[in-house]
Backbone as XML, in Angstrom:
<?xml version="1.0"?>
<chain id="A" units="angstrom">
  <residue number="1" name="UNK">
    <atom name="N" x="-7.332" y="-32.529" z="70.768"/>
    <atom name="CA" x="-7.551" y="-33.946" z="70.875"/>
    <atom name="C" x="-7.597" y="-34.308" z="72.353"/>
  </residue>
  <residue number="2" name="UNK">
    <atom name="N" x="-8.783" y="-35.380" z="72.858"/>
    <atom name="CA" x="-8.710" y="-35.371" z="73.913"/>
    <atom name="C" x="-7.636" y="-36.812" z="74.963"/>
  </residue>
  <residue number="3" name="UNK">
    <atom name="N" x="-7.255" y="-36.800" z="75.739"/>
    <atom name="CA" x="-6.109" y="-37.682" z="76.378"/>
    <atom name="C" x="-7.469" y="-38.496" z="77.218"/>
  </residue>
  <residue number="4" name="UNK">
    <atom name="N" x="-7.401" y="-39.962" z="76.907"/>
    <atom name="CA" x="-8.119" y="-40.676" z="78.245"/>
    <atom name="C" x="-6.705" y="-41.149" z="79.135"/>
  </residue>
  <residue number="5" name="UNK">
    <atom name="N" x="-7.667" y="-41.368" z="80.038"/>
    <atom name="CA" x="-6.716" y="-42.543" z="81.304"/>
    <atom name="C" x="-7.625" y="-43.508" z="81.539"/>
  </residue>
  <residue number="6" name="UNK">
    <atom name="N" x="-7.054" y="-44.447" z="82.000"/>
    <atom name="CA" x="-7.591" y="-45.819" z="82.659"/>
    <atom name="C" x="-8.451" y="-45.180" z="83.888"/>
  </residue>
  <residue number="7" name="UNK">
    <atom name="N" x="-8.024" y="-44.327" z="84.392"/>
    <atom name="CA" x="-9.439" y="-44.126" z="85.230"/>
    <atom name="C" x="-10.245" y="-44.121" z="85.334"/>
  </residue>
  <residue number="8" name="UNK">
    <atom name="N" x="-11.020" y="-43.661" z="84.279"/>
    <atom name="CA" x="-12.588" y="-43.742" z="83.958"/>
    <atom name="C" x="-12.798" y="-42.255" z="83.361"/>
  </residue>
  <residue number="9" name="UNK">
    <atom name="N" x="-11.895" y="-41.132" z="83.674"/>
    <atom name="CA" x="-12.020" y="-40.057" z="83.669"/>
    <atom name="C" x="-10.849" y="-39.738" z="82.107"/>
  </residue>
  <residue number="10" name="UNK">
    <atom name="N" x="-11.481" y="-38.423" z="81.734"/>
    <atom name="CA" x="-10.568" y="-37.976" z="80.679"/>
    <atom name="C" x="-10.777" y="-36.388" z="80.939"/>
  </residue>
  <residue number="11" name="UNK">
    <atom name="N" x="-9.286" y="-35.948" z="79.758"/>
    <atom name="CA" x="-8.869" y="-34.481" z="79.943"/>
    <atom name="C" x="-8.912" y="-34.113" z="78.908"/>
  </residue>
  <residue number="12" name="UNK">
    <atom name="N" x="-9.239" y="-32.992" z="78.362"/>
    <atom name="CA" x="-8.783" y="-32.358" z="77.048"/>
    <atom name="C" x="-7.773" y="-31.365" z="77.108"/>
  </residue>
  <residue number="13" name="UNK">
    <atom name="N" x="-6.891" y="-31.863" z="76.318"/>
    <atom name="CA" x="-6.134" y="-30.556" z="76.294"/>
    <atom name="C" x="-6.679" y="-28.801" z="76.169"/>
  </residue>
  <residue number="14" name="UNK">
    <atom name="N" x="-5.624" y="-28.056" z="76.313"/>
    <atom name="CA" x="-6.068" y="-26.681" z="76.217"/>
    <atom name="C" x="-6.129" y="-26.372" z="74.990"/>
  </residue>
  <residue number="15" name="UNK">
    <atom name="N" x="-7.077" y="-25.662" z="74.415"/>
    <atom name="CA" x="-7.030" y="-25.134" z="73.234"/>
    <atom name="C" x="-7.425" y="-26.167" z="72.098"/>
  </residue>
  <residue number="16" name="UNK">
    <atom name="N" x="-8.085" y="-27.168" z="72.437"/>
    <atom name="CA" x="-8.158" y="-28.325" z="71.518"/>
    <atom name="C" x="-9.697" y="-28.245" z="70.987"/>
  </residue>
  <residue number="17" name="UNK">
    <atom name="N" x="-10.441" y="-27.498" z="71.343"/>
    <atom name="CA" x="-11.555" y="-27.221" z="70.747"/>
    <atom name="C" x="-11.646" y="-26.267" z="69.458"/>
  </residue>
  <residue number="18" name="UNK">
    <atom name="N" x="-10.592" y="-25.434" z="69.851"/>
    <atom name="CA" x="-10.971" y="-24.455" z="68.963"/>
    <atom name="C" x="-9.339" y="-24.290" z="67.826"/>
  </residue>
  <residue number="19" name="UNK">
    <atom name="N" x="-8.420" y="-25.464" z="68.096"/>
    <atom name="CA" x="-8.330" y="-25.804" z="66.778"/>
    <atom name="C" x="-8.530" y="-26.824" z="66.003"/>
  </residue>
  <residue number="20" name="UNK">
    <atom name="N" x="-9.733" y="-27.662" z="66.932"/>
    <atom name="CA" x="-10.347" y="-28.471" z="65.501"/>
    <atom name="C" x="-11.370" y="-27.219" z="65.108"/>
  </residue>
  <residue number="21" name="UNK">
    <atom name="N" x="-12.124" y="-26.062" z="65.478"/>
    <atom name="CA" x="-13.164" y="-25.145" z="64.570"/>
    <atom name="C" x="-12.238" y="-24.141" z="63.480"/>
  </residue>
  <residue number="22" name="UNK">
    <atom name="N" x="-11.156" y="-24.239" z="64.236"/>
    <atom name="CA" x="-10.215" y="-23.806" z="63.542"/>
    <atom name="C" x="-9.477" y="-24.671" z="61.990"/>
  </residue>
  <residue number="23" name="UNK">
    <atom name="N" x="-10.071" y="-25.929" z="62.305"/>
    <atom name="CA" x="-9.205" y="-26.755" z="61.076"/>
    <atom name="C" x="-10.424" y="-26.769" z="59.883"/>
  </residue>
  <residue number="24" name="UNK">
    <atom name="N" x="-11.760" y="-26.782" z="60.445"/>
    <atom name="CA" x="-13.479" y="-26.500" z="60.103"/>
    <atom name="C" x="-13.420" y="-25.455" z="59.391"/>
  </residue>
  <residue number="25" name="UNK">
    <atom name="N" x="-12.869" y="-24.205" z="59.778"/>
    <atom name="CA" x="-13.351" y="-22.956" z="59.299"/>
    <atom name="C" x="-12.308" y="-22.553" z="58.181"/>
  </residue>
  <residue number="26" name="UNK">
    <atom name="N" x="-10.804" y="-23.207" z="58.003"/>
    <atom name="CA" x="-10.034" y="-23.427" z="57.080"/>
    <atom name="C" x="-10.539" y="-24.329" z="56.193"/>
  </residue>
  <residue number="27" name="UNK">
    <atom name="N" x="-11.272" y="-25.648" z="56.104"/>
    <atom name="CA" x="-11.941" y="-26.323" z="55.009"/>
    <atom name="C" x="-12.861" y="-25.689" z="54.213"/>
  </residue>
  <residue number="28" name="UNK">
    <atom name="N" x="-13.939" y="-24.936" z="55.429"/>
    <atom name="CA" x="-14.813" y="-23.887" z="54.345"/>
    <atom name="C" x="-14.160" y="-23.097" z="53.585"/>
  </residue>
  <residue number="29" name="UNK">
    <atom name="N" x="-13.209" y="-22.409" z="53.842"/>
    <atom name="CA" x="-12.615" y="-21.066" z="53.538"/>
    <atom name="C" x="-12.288" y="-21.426" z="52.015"/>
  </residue>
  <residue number="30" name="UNK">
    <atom name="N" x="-11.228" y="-23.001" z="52.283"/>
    <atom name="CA" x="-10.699" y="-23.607" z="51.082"/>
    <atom name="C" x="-11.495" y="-23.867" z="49.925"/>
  </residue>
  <residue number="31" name="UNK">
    <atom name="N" x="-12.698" y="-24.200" z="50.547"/>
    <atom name="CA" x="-13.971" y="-24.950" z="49.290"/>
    <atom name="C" x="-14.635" y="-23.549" z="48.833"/>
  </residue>
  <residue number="32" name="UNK">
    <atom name="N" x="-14.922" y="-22.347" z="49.154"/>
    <atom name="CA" x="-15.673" y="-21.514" z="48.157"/>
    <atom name="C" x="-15.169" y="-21.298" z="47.395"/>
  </residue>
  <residue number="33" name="UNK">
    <atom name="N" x="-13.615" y="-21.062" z="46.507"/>
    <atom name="CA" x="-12.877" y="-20.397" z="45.595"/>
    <atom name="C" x="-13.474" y="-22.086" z="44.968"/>
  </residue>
  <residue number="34" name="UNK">
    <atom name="N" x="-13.633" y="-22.733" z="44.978"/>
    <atom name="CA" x="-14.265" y="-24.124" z="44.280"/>
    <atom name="C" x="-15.646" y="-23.751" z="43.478"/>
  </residue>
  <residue number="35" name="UNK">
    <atom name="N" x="-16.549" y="-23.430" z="44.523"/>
    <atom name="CA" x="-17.896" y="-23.433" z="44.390"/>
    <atom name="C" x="-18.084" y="-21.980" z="43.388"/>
  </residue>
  <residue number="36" name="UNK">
    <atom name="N" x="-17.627" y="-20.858" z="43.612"/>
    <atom name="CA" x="-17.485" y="-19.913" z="43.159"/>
    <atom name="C" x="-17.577" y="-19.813" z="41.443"/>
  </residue>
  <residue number="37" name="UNK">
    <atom name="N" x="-15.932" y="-20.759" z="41.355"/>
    <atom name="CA" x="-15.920" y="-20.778" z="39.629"/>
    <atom name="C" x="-17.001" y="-21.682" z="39.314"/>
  </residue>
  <residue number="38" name="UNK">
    <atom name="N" x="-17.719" y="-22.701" z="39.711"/>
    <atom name="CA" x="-18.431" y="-23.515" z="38.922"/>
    <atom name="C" x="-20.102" y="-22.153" z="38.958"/>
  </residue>
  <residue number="39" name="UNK">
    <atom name="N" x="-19.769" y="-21.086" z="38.910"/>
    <atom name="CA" x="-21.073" y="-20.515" z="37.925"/>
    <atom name="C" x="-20.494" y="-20.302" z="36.902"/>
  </residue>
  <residue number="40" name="UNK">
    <atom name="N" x="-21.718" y="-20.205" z="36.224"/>
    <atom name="CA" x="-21.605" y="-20.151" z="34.223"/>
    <atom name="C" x="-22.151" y="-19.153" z="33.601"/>
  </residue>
  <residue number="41" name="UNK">
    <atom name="N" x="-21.794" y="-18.482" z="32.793"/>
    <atom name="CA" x="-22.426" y="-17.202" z="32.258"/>
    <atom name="C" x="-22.488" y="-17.666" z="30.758"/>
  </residue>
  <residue number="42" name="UNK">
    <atom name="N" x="-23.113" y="-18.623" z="30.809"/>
    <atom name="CA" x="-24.104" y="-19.034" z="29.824"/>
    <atom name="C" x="-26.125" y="-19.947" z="29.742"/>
  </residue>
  <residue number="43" name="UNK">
    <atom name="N" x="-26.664" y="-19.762" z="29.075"/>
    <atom name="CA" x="-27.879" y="-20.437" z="28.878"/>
    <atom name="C" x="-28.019" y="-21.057" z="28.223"/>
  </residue>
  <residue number="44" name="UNK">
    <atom name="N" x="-29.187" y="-21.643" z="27.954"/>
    <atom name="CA" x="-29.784" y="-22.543" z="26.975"/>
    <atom name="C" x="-31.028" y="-22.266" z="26.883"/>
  </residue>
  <residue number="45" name="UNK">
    <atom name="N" x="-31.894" y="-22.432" z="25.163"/>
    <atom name="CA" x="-32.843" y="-22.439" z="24.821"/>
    <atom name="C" x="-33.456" y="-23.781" z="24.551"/>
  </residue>
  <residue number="46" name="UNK">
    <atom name="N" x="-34.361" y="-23.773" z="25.095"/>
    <atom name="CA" x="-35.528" y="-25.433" z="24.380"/>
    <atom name="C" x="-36.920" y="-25.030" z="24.633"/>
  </residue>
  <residue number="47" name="UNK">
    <atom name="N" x="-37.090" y="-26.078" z="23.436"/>
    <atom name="CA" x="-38.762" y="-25.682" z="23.277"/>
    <atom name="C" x="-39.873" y="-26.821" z="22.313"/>
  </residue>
  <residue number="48" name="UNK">
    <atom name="N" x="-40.466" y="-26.345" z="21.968"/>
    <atom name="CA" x="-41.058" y="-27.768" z="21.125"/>
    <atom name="C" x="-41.885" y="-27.106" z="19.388"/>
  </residue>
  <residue number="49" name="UNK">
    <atom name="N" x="-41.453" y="-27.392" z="18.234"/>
    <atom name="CA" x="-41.806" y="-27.364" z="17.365"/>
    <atom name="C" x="-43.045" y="-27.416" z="16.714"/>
  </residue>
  <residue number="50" name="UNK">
    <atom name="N" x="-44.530" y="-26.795" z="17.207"/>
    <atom name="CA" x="-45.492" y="-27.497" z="16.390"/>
    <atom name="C" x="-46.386" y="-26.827" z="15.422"/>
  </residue>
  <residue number="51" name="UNK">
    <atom name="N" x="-47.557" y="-27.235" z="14.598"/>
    <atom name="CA" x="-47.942" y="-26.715" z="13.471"/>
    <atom name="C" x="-49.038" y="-26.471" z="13.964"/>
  </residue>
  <residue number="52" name="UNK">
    <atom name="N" x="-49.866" y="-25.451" z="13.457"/>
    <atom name="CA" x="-51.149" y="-24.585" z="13.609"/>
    <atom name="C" x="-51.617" y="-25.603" z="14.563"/>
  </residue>
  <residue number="53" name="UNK">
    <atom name="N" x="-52.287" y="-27.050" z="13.723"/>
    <atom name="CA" x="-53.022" y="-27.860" z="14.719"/>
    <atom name="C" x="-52.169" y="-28.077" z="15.638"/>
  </residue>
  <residue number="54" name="UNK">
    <atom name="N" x="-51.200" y="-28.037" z="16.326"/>
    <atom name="CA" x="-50.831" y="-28.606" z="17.596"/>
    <atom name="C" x="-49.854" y="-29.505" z="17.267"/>
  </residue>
  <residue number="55" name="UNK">
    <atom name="N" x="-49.826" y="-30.219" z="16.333"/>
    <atom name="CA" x="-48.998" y="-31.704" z="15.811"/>
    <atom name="C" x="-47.706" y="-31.046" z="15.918"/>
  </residue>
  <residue number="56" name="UNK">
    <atom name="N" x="-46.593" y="-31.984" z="16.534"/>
    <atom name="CA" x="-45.253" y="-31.812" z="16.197"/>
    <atom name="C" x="-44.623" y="-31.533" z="15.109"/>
  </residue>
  <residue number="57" name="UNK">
    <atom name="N" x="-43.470" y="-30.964" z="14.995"/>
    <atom name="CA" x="-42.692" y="-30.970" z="13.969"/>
    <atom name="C" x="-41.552" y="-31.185" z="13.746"/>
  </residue>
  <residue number="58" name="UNK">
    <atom name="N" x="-41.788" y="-32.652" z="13.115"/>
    <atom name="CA" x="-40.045" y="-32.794" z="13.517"/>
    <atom name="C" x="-39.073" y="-32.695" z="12.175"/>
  </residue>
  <residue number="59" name="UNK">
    <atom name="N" x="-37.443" y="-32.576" z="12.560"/>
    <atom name="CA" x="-36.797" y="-31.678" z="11.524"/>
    <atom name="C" x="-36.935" y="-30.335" z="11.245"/>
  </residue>
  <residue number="60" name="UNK">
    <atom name="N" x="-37.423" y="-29.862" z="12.130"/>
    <atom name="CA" x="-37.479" y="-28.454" z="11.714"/>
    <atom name="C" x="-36.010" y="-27.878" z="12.422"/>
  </residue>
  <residue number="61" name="UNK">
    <atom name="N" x="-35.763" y="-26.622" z="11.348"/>
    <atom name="CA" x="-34.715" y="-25.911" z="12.147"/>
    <atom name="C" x="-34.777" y="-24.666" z="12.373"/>
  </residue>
  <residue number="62" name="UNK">
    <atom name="N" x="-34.210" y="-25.023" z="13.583"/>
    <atom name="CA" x="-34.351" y="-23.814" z="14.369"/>
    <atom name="C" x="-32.785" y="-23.123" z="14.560"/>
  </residue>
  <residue number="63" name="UNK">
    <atom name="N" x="-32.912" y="-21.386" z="14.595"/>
    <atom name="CA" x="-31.493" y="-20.677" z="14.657"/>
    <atom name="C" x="-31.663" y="-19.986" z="15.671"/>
  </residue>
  <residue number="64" name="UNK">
    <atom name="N" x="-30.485" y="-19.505" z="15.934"/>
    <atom name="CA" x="-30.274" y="-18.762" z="17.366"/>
    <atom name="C" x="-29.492" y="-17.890" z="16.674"/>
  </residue>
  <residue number="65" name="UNK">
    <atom name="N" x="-29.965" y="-16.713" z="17.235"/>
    <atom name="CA" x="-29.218" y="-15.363" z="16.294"/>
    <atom name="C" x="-28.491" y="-14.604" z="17.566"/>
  </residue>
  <residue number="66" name="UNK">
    <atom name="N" x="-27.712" y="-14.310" z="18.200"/>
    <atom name="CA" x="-27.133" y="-13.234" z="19.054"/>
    <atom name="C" x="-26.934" y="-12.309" z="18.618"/>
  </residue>
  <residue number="67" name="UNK">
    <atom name="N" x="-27.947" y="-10.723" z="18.248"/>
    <atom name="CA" x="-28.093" y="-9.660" z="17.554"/>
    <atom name="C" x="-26.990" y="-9.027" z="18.107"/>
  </residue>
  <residue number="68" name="UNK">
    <atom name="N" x="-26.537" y="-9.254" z="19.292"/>
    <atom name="CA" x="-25.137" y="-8.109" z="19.534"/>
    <atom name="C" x="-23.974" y="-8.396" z="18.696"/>
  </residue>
  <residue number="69" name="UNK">
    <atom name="N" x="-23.780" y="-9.974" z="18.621"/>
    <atom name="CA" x="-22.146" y="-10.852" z="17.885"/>
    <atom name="C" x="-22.841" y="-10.891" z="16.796"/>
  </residue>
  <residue number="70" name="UNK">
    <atom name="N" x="-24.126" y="-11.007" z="16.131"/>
    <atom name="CA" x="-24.514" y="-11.930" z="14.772"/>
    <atom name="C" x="-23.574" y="-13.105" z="14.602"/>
  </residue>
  <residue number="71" name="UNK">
    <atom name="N" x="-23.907" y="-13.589" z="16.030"/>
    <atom name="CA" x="-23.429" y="-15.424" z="16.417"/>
    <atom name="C" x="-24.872" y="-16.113" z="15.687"/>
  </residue>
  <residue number="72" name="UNK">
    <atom name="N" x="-24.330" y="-17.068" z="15.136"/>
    <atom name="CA" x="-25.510" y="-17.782" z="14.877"/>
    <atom name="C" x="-25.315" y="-19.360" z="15.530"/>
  </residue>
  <residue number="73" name="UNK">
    <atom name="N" x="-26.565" y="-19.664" z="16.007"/>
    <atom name="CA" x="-26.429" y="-21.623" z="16.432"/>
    <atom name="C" x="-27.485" y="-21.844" z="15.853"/>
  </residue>
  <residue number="74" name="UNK">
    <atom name="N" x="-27.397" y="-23.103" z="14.976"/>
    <atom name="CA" x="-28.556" y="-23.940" z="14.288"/>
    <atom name="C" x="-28.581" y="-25.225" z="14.817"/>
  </residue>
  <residue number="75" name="UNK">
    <atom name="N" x="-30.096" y="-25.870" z="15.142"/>
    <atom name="CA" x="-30.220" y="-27.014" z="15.262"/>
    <atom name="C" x="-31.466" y="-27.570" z="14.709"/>
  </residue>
  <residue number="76" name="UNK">
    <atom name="N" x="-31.962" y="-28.763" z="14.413"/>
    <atom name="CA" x="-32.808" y="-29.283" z="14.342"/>
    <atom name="C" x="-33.841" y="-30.132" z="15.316"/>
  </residue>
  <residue number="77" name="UNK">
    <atom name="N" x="-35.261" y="-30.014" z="15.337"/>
    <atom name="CA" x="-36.068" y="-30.498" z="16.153"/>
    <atom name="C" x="-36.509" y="-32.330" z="16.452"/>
  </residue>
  <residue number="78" name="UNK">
    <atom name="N" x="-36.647" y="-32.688" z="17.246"/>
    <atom name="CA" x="-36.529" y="-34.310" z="17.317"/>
    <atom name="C" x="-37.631" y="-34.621" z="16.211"/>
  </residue>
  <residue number="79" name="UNK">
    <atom name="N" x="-37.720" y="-36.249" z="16.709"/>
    <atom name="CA" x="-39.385" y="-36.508" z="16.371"/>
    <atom name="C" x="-40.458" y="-36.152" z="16.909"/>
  </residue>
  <residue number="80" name="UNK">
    <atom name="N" x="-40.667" y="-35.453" z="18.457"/>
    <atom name="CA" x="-41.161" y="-35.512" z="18.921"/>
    <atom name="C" x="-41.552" y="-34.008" z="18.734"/>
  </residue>
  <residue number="81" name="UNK">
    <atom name="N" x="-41.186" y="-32.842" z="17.821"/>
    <atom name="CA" x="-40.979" y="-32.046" z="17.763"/>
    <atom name="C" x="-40.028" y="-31.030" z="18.590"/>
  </residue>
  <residue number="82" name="UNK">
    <atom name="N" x="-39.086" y="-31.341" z="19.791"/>
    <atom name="CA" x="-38.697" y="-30.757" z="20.609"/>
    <atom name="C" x="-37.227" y="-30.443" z="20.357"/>
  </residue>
  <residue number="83" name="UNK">
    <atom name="N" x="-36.598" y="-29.088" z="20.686"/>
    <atom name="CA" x="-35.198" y="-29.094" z="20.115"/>
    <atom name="C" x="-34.945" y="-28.536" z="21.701"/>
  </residue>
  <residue number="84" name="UNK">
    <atom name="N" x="-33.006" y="-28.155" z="21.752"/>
    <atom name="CA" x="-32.509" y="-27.582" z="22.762"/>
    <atom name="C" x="-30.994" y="-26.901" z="22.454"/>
  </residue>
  <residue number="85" name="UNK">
    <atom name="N" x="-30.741" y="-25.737" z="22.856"/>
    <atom name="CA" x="-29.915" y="-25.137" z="22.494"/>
    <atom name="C" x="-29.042" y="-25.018" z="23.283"/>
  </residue>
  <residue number="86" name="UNK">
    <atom name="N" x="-27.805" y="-25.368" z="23.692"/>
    <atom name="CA" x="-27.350" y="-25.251" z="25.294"/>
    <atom name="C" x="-25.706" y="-24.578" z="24.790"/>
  </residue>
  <residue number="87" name="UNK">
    <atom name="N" x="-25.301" y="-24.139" z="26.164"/>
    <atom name="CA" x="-23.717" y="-23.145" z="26.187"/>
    <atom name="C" x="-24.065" y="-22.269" z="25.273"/>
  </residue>
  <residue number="88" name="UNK">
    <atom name="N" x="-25.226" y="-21.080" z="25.489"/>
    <atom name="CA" x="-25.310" y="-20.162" z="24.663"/>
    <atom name="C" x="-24.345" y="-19.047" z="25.391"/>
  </residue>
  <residue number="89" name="UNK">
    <atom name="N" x="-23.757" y="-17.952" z="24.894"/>
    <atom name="CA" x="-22.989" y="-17.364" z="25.779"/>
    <atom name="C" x="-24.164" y="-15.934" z="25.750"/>
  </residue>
  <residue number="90" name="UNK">
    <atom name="N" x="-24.181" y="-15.512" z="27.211"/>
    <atom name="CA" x="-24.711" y="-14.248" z="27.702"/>
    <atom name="C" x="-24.848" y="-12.918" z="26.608"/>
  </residue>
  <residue number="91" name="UNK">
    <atom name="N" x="-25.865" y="-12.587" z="26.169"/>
    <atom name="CA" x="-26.446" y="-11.754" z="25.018"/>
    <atom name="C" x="-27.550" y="-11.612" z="24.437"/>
  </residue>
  <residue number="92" name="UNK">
    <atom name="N" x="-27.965" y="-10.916" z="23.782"/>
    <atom name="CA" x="-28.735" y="-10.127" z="23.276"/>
    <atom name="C" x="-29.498" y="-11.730" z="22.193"/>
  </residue>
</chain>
């Protein structure tokens, strides 16, 4: 931190640079174990429902099979024909 005087002139203390990079490089240090856990080892599927001609389909259902667990997720498609499958966990 630096000391003024009424003089016009100022001093910095010794060592005052490099423990504010020092107080800097402890904030980063602190925030990656943050950033780190927020990845996810999961996906999501979406897509859109439609019939030979092109036309939507809505209500349709759709399953999600995980052939490794034989997990199953079911959902149904909007009006618009479009569904979405999300927090699938990592698999087959």
């Amino acid at each position: 931190m630096c000391k003024r005087f009424t003089g016009g002139g100022g001093v910095c203390e010794k060592g005052s640079a490099f423990r504010m990079l020092s107080y800097v490089l402890l904030a980063v240090l602190l925030a990656i174990p943050f950033s780190l856990h927020a990845q996810s080892y999961s996906g999501t599927i979406t897509g859109t429902v439609t019939d030979p001609s092109g036309a939507a389909v809505p209500g349709a259902t759709i399953t999600v099979i995980n052939t490794g667990t034989a997990a199953k997720v079911t959902t149904k498609s909007d009006a618009q024909g479009n569904f979405s499958v999300a927090q699938l966990p990592v698999g087959i």
